[in-house]
C-alpha positions in Angstrom: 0.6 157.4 103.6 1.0 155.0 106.5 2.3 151.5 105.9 2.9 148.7 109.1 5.7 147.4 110.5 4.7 143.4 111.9 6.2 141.2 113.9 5.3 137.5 115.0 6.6 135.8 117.9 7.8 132.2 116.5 6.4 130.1 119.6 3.4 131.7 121.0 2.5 133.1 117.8 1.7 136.2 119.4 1.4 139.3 116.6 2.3 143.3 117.2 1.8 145.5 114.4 2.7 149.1 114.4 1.6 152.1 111.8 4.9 153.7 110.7 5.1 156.6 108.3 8.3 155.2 106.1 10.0 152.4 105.5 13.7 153.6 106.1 15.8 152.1 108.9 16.1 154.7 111.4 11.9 154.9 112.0 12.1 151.0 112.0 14.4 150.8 114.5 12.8 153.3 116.0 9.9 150.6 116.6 11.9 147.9 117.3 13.2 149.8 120.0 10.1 150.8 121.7 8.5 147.0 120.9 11.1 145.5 122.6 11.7 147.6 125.4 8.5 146.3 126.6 9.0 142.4 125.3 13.1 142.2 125.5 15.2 141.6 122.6 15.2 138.8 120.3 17.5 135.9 120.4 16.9 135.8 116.7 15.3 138.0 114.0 14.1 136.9 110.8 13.7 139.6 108.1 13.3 140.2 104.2 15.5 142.0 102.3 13.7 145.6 102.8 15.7 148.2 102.9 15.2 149.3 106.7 16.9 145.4 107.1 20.0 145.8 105.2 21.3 149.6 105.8 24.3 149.5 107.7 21.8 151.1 110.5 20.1 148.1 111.7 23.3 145.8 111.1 24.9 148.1 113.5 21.7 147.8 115.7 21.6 144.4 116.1 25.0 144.2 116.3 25.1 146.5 119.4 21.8 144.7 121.0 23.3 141.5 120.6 20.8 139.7 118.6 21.4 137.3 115.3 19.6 138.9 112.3 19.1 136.5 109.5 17.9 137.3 105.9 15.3 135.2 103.9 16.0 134.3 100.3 15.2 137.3 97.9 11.4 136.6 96.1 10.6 133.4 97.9 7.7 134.2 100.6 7.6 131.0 101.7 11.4 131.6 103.9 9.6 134.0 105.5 5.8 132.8 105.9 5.2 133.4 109.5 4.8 136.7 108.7 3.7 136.4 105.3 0.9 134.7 106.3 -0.2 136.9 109.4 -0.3 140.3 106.8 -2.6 138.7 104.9 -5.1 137.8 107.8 -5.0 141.5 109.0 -5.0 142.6 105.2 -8.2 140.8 104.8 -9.7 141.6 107.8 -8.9 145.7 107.1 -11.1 144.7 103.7 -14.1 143.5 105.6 -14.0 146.9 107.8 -15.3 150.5 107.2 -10.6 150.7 106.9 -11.1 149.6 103.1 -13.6 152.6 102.6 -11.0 155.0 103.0 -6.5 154.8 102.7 -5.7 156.2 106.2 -8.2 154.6 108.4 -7.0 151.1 108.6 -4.4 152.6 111.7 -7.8 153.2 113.7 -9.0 149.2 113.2 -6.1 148.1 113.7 -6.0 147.3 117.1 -9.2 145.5 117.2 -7.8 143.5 114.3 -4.8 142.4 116.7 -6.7 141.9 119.6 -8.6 139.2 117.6 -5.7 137.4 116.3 -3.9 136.8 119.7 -7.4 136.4 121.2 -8.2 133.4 119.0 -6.4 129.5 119.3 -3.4 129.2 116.4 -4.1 126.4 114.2 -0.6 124.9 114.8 -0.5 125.2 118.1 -3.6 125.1 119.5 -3.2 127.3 121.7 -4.0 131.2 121.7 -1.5 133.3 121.9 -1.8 136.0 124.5 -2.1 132.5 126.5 1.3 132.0 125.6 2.7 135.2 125.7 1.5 136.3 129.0 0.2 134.8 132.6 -3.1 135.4 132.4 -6.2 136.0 130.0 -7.3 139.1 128.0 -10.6 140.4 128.7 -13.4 140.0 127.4 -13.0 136.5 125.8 -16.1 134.7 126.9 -16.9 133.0 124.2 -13.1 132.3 122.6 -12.2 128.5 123.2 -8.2 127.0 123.0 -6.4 124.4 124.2 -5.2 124.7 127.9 -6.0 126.8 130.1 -4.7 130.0 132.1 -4.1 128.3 135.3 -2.0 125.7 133.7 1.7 126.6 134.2 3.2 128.4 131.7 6.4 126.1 131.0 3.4 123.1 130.2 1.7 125.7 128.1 4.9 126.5 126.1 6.4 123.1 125.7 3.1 121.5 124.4 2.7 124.5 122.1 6.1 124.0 120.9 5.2 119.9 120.5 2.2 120.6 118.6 4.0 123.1 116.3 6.8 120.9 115.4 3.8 118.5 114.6 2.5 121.0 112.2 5.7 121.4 111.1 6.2 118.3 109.8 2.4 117.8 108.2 3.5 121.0 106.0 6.7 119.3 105.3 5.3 116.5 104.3 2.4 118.3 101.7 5.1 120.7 100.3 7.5 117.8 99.7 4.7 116.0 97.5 5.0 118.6 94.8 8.9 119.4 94.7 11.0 118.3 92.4 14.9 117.8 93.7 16.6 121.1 93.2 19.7 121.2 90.7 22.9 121.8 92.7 25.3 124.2 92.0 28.6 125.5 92.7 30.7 128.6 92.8 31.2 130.4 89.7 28.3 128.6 88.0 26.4 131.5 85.8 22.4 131.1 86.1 19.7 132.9 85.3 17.2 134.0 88.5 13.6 133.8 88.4 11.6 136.8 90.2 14.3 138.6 89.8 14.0 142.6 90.3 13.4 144.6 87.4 16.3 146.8 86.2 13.5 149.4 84.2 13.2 152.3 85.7 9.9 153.1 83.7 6.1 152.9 85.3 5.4 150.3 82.7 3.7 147.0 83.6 6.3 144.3 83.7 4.3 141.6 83.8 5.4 140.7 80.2 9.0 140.8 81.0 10.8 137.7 80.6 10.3 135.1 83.1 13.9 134.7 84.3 16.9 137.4 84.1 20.4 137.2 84.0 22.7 135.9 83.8 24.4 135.9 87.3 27.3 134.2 88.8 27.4 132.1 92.2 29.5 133.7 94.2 28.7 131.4 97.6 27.1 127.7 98.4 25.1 128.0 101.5 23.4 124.7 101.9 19.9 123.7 102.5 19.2 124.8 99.0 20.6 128.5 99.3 23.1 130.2 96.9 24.9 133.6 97.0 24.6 135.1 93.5 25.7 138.3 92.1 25.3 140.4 88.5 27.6 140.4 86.2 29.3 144.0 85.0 29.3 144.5 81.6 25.3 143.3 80.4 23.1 146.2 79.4 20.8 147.2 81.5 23.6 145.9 84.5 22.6 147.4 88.3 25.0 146.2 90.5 23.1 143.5 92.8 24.1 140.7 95.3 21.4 138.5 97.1 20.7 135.3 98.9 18.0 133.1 96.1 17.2 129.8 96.4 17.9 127.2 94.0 14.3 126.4 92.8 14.3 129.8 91.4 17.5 129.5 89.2 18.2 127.6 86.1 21.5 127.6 84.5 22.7 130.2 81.4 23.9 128.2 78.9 25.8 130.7 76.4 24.4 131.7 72.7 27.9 133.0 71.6 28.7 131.1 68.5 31.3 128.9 68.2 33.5 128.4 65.3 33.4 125.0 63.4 37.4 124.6 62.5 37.4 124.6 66.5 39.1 122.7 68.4 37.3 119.8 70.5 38.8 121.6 73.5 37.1 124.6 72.2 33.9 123.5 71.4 32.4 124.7 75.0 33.0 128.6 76.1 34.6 128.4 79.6 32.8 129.9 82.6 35.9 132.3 83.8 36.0 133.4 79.7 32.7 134.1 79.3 32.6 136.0 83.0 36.0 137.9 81.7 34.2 138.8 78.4 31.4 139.8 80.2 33.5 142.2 82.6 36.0 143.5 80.3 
């Protein structure tokens, strides 16, 4: 079974996609390695939390290539929709070609599929992105229009691109910012409970009836802009020892369900977070 590695360039938009046989770190670098040995490496790398991204392999890797690799929030898409959206153009073009009829063909339409997403002009930028990438045009295009064109200098190309995409930017802002509510802010040692959160069952059983939100877990780090550290707690059943970046609109705070004694004290009446986490642990 073949699955694809896919990288989007953040300005020009420009996509590469590559076939790859696993999903373990040493074939992904691999394919970095060749990718950017034609390209150059990255300033800066955005990834998910796959397991190629996070092995001590590639944090060695981009340590020694000198580039800053930063992870997106566990379960939230959205940090990472650049690419999100751009598998889900080639996904469903690979549907609308004879790659759907059969598991392993997709690899052989896939570079058609490619050629017509750099080939055609980016919505945010309006420009089309081998344009952007490169000095001169891809042939044959005849009949592909974009903003610009090739005999325009490239530094004008890039920093109108790069006007028109902070444009977009903002527009998306703006329609995302309709329909959110202010996040609840937290703070270290605060237990919540995660929404999205991986399942700990080890079964084939669907798990789409599984509670909505699991936990709880403890904040262990405020990052800012709406980002918190959190890790499990030792000591629940089911427990599996896990520590991720979430944001906050996917957490709500644990409020205990251990009883509390009527002759307590009013000092009493609420179970401390640092006894409840001891409890927990012990």
């Amino acid at each position: 079974m073949l699955v694809m590695l896919v990288i989007t360039d953040s300005l020009s938009k420009f996509v590469i996609a590559e076939p790859t046989r696993t999903v373990n770190s040493v074939e992904t670098i691999r394919t970095l390695r060749k990718i950017f040995s034609l390209f150059g490496y990255p300033d800066k790398l955005v990834s998910d939390h796959g397991k190629a991204f996070t092995s001590r392999y590639f944090k060695k890797f981009s340590s020694d290539k000198q580039f800053r690799h930063i992870l997106t929030s566990v379960a939230c898409p959205r940090a990472n929709g650049q690419v999100e959206r751009t598998n889900r153009t080639i996904l469903n073009a690979l549907r609308a070609t004879d790659a759907s009829e059969a598991a392993n063909n997709w690899a052989n339409s896939l570079p058609d599929i490619l050629w017509g997403i750099n080939n055609t002009a980016n919505e945010s930028t309006t420009y089309i992105p081998y344009d952007l990438m490169f000095s001169k045009s891809s042939r044959p295009r005849c009949d592909i229009v974009g903003n610009g064109s090739v005999s325009e200098p490239m530094d004008v190309r890039r920093n109108k691109a790069s006007k028109q995409l902070k444009l977009a930017s903002d527009r998306m802002k703006r329609n995302f910012d309709k329909k959110r509510k202010t996040s609840r802010v937290y703070k270290k040692g605060d237990l919540v409970l995660w929404r999205q959160a991986p399942t700990s069952s080890t079964s084939k059983v669907n798990t789409k009836l599984d509670d909505v939100f699991s936990g709880p877990y403890i904040v262990i780090k405020v990052l800012g802009n709406d980002r918190y550290r959190i890790r499990s707690i030792k000591g629940l059943r089911g427990y599996r020892a896990f520590t991720g970046l979430v944001a906050a609109d996917s957490l709500r705070p644990y409020h205990s369900t251990v009883p509390i004694s009527d002759s307590a004290s009013s000092s009493d009446e609420q179970l401390e977070t640092e006894d409840l986490i001891d409890l927990l642990e012990s």
